[in-house]
C-alpha atoms as one frame of an Amber mdcrd trajectory, in Angstrom:
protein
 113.271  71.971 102.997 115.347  71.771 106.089 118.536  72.459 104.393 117.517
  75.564 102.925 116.223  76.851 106.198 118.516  75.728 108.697 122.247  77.271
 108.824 124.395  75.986 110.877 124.764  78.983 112.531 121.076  78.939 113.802
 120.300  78.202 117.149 118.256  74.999 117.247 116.883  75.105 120.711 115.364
  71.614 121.932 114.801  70.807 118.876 118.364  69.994 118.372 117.947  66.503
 120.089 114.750  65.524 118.117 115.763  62.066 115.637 115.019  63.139 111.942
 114.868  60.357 109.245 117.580  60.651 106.426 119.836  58.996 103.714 122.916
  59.105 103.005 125.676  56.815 100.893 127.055  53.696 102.479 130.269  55.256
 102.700 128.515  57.510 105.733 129.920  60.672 103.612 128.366  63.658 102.219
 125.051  65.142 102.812 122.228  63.896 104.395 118.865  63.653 102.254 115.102
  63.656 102.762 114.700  61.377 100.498 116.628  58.123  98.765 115.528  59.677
  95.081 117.499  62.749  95.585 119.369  62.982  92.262 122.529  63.739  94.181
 122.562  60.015  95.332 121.911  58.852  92.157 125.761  58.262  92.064 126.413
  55.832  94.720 126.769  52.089  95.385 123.971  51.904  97.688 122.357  53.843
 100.333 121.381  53.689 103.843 118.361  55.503 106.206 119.382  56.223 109.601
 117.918  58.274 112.351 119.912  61.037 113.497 119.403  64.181 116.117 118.552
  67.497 114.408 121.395  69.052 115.749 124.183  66.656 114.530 122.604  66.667
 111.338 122.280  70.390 110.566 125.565  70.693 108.932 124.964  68.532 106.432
 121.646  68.964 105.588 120.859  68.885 101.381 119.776  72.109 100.564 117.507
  70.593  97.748 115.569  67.324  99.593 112.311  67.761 101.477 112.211  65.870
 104.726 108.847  64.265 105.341 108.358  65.336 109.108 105.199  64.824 111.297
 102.850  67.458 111.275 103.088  67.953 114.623 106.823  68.070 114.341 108.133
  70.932 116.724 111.052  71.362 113.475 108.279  72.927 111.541 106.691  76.322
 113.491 110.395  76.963 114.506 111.680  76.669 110.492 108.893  79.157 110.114
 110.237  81.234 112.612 113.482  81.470 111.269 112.020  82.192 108.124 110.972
  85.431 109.358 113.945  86.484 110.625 116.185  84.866 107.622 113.865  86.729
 105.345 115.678  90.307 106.793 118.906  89.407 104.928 117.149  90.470 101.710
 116.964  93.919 102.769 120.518  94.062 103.702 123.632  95.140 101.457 121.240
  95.969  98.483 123.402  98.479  96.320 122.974 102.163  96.553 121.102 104.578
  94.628 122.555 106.247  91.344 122.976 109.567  91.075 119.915 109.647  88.405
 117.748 108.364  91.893 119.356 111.050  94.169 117.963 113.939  91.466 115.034
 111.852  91.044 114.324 112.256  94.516 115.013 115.706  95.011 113.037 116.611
  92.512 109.916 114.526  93.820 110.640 116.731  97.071 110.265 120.306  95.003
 107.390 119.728  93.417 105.756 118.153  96.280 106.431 120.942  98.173 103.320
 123.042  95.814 101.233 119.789  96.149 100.327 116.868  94.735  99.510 118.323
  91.448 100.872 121.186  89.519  99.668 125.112  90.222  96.258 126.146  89.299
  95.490 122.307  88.430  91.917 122.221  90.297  90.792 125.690  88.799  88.631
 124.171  86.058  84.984 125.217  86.658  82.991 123.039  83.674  83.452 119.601
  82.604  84.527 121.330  79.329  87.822 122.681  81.384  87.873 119.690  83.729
  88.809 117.488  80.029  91.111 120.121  78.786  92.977 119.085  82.207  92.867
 115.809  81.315  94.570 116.190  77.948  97.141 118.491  79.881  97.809 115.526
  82.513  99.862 114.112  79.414 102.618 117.439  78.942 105.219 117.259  80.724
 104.597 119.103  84.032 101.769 116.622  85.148 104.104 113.646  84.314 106.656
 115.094  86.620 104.029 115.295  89.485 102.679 111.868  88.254 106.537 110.467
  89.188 106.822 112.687  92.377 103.595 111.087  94.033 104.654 107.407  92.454
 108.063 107.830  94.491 105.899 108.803  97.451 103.553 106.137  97.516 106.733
 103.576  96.777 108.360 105.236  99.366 105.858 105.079 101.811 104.454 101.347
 101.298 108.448  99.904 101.263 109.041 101.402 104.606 106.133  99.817 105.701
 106.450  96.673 104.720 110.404  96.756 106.328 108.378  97.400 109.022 106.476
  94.328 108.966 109.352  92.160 108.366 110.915  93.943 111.790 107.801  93.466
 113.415 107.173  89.735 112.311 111.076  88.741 113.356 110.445  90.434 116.612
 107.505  87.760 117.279 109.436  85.237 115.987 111.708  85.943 118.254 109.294
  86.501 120.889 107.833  82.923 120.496 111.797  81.035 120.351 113.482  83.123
 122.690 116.875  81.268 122.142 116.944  82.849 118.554 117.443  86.132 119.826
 121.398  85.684 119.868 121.145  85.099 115.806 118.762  87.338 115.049 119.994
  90.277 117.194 122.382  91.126 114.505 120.534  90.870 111.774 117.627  93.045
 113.407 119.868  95.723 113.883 121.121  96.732 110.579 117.689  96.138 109.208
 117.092  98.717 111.636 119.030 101.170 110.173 117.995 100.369 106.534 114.221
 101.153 108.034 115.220 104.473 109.368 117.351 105.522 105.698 113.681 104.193
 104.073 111.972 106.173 107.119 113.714 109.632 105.758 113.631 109.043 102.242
 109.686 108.889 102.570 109.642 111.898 104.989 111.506 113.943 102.660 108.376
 113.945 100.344 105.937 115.145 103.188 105.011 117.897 104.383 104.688 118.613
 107.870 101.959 121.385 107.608 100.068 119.405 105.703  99.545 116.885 108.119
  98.957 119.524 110.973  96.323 121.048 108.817  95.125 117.741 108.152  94.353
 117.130 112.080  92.849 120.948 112.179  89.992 119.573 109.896  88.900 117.259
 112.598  88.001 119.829 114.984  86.104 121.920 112.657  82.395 122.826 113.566
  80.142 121.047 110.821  79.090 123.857 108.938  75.645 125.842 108.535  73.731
 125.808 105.477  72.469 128.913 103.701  70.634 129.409 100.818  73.390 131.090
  98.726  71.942 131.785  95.286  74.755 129.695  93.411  72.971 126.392  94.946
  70.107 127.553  92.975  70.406 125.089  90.124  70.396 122.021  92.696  66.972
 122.784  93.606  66.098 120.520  96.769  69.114 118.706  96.561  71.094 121.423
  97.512  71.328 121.040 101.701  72.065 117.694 101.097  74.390 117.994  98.704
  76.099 120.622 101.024  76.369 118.224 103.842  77.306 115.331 101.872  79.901
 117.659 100.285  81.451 118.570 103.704  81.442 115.255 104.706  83.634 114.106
 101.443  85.971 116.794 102.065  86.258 116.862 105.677  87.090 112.907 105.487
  89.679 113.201 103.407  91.013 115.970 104.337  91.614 114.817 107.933  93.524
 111.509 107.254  95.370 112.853 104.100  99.131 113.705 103.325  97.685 115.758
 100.705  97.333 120.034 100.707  93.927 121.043 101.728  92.996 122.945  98.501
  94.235 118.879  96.501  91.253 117.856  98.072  89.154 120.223  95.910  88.241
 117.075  93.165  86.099 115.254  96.065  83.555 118.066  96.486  83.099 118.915
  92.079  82.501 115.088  92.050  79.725 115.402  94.910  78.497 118.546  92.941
  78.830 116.869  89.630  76.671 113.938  91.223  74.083 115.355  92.189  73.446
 117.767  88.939  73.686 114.230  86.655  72.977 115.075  83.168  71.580 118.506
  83.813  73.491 121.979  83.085  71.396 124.514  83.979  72.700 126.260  87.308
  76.122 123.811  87.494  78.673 126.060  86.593  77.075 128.188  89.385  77.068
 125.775  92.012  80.862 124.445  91.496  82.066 128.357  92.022  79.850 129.124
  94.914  81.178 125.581  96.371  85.063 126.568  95.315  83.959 129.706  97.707
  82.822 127.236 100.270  86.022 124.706 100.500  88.465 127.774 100.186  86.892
 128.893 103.272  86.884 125.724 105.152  90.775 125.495 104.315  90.950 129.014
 105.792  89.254 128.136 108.891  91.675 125.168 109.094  94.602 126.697 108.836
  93.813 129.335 111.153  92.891 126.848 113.780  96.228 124.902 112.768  98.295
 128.075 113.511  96.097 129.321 116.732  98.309 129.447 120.063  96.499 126.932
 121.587  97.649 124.038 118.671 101.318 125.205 119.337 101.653 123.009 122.292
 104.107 120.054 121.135 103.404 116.286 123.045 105.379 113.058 123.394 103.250
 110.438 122.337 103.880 106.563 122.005 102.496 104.332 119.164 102.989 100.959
 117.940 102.322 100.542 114.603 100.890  97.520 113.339 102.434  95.304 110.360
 100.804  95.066 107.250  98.101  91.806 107.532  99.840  89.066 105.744  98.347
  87.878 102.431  98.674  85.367  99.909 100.660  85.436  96.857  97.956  87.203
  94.442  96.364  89.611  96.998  96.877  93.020  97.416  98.484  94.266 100.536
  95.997  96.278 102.933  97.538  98.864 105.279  95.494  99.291 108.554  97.354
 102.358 109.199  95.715 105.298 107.085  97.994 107.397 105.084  97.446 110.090
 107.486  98.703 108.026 110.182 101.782 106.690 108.772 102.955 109.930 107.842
 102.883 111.412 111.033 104.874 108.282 112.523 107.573 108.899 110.183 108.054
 112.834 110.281 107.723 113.159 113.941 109.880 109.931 114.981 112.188 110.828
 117.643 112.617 107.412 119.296 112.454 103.867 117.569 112.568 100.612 120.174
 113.507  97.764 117.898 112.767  95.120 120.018 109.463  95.964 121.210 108.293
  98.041 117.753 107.000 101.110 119.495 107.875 104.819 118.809 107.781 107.787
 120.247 106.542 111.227 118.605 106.981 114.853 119.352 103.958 116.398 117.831
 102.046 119.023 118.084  98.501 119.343 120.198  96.186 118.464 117.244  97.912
 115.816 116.135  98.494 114.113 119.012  94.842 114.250 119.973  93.760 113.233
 116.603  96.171 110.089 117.294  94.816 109.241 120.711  90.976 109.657 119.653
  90.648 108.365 116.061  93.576 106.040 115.684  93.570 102.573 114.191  91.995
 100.057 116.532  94.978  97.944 116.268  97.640 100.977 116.789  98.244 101.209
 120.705  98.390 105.127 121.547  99.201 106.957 124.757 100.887 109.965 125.946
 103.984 109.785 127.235 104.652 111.381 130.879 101.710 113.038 130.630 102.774
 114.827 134.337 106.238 115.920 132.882 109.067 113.898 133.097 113.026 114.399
 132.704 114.024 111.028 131.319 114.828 110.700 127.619 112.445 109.816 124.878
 114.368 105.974 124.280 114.116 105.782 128.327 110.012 106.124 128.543 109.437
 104.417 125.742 111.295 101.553 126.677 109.072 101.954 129.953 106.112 101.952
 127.960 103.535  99.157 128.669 101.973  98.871 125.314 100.817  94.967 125.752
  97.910  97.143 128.953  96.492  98.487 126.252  95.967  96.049 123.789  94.743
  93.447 126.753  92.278  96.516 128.069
C-alpha cells in the first residue's frame, strides 16, 4: 500500500525514477490508484492507466489501493525500511501519566525496595504453612507486591522493545543511507522517550541486588557434609545438595531479585526429592534455610570486599528483541540480569550505533565480559586509562571487531 507508506516527505532515493503502473480519471485529476476498482473511481466518466516515475507520483498516491509491483521491485525492501522507522512515531507524543500512575509508581518503588514479596513471605517450613501463604497471597499486602513486580516486568519489557524499534530504524537506516535526513529527527525524540522508559524501569531496581547477584558467580561450589537434618533424604541427600546449589546459584546470579527471594527454588528441589514422603522433611527444609542463608552471607560479603569496590567503564550493545509473528511470544536474549544492569549503570547512550557505556563495579563488569549473551558485544573501555569522556570512547568503540571475530 504505497500510499500509506510513502509521505511525501520521505526521501525516495533511486527509486524515485522507477515507472509505477497507476489509474487515474480522464480528467488527469486526483489521486493516483493501484487499481481501476478502487471505489474512489467509481465516480468518474472513464479512466486511464499510465506509467509514471515513483517520485512524481508520491504526492498523490491513494492511501487505500494496493499497487501490484514486481517482486523484485526495489519499491518494496525500501517501503519496509521506512516502515521501521515510520513505526517510531507511535511512541511519540503519547499523553502523560496521571497522577494515580505517578503514586502507582512510587509505591511499586517502596515495596520493592524489601523485595519482591512481602517480609517474612518465604519463612514457611511445611507444605501446611507453604498453603496458608497461598491463601495470604490474596490480602491485600501480596496484591500490592503482585502490582509492584507487574509494573516492573511492564516496565522492563516496554523499554526493551523501544529499544528494538531504535535498533531496527538504525539498520534501516544503515541499509538506505539517504533516509537518514528523515529519520534523524524522528530517532532523536524516540531517544529521549527510551531514556524517560530507561528510568522509570530503574527506579524499581535495586542496585545491590544486582551486585550481589554477580557475587554469586564467583562463589566456591560448596562442600557437602553430613548434617543430621539431611537425614530424612537418605542417599539422595548429596545430590540433592548439589542440585540444590545449582538451582539457587543459577538464579541467583542472573536475577534482579534479593538473594533470600530466591529461597522458593531450593524448598522445591527439597520438596522434589522427598515426593510423597514426610518423615525427616520438615528437617531437611530448616537445615537447607541454614544452608542458603549462609550462601547469601558469603555473597554479600564478597559483594562488599575491597577488592569488588573497583568501578569499570564497560561498552555493550544490546541486542533487539528477535522479531516474531503476530501470535508468538516475544523472547528476550538478554537475561533479566543483564538488562538491568544496562539500565541502572547507563552513563552514555550512542543512538546511532546502539551501544552504551556502563560504570560498574568489578563483579559486574566481569560477569558481563565472561558470561554475557552471545549476541551482546562486551568490552572494556580504555582498559589503560584514558581522559576522554564516556560519549567520546564509545563513539570510538569498534563493536562490528567483535561480532566479525
Amino acid at each position: 500500500m504505497l500510499g500509506s507508506i510513502f509521505k511525501p516527505e520521505v526521501p525516495l532515493g533511486p527509486t524515485r525514477d522507477i515507472l509505477i503502473t497507476c489509474h487515474a480519471s480522464a480528467t488527469g485529476k486526483g489521486k493516483l490508484h493501484g487499481s481501476p476498482e478502487c471505489r474512489t473511481l467509481r465516480s468518474a466518466a472513464s479512466v486511464n492507466q499510465i506509467d509514471i516515475p515513483f517520485g512524481e507520483a508520491v504526492e498523490r498516491l491513494c492511501a487505500n489501493c494496493r499497487w501490484p509491483l514486481p517482486t523484485d521491485s526495489p519499491i518494496l525492501p525500501l517501503g519496509a525500511a521506512v516502515n521501521e522507522v515510520d513505526s517510531l512515531t507511535i511512541w511519540l507524543d503519547r499523553e502523560p501519566e496521571d497522577e494515580e500512575d505517578v503514586e502507582a509508581e512510587r509505591d511499586a518503588a517502596m515495596a520493592l525496595a524489601t523485595g519482591d514479596y512481602p517480609p517474612h513471605a518465604d519463612d514457611a517450613s511445611d507444605e501446611e504453612e507453604e498453603e496458608e501463604d497461598d491463601e495470604a497471597g490474596r490480602d491485600e499486602e501480596w496484591e500490592r507486591y503482585d502490582r509492584a513486580r507487574d509494573l516492573r516486568s511492564g516496565r522492563h519489557e516496554h523499554w526493551r522493545r523501544l529499544h528494538s524499534y531504535l535498533a531496527r530504524s538504525n539498520e534501516a537506516v544503515a541499509e538506505y543511507p539517504f533516509l537518514a535526513p528523515w529519520a534523524d529527527g524522528l530517532q532523536s525524540r524516540l531517544t529521549g522517550v527510551l531514556d524517560a522508559e530507561r528510568r522509570a524501569f530503574v527506579a524499581l531496581v535495586q542496585p545491590a541486588h544486582l551486585l550481589e547477584a554477580a557475587a554469586v558467580r564467583v562463589l566456591p561450589a560448596p562442600r557437602f557434609s553430613g548434617d543430621p537434618g539431611f537425614a530424612g533424604l537418605g542417599a539422595e541427600a548429596e545430590k540433592t545438595f548439589r542440585r540444590a546449589w545449582y538451582e539457587w546459584s543459577r538464579r541467583a546470579a542472573w536475577s534482579w531479585r534479593r538473594l533470600e527471594d530466591q529461597h522458593f527454588s531450593v524448598y522445591t528441589v527439597v520438596s522434589d526429592a522427598f515426593g510423597r514422603r514426610r518423615k525427616g522433611k520438615p528437617e531437611a527444609h530448616s537445615a537447607f534455610r541454614q544452608l542458603t542463608a549462609d550462601w547469601i552471607r558469603q555473597a554479600r560479603e564478597q559483594a562488599g570486599s575491597p577488592a569488588s569496590t573497583p568501578w569499570q567503564l564497560v561498552a555493550v550493545k544490546a541486542p533487539a528483541l528477535p522479531r516474531t509473528h503476530h501470535s508468538e511470544p516475544e523472547r528476550d536474549p538478554l537475561t533479566i540480569w543483564e538488562a538491568s544492569v544496562i539500565a541502572t549503570y547507563q552513563v552514555a547512550f550512542n543512538r546511532k550505533a546502539g551501544t552504551t557505556a556502563l560504570l560498574v563495579p568489578h563483579l559486574i563488569a566481569e560477569q558481563l565480559l565472561t558470561c554475557a549473551s552471545d549476541d551482546m558485544p562486551v568490552q572494556l573501555l580504555a582498559p589503560q586509562g584514558s581522559a576522554l569522556p564516556a560519549e567520546v570512547l564509545l563513539e570510538q568503540w569498534d563493536h562490528e571487531s567483535l561480532t566479525r571475530s
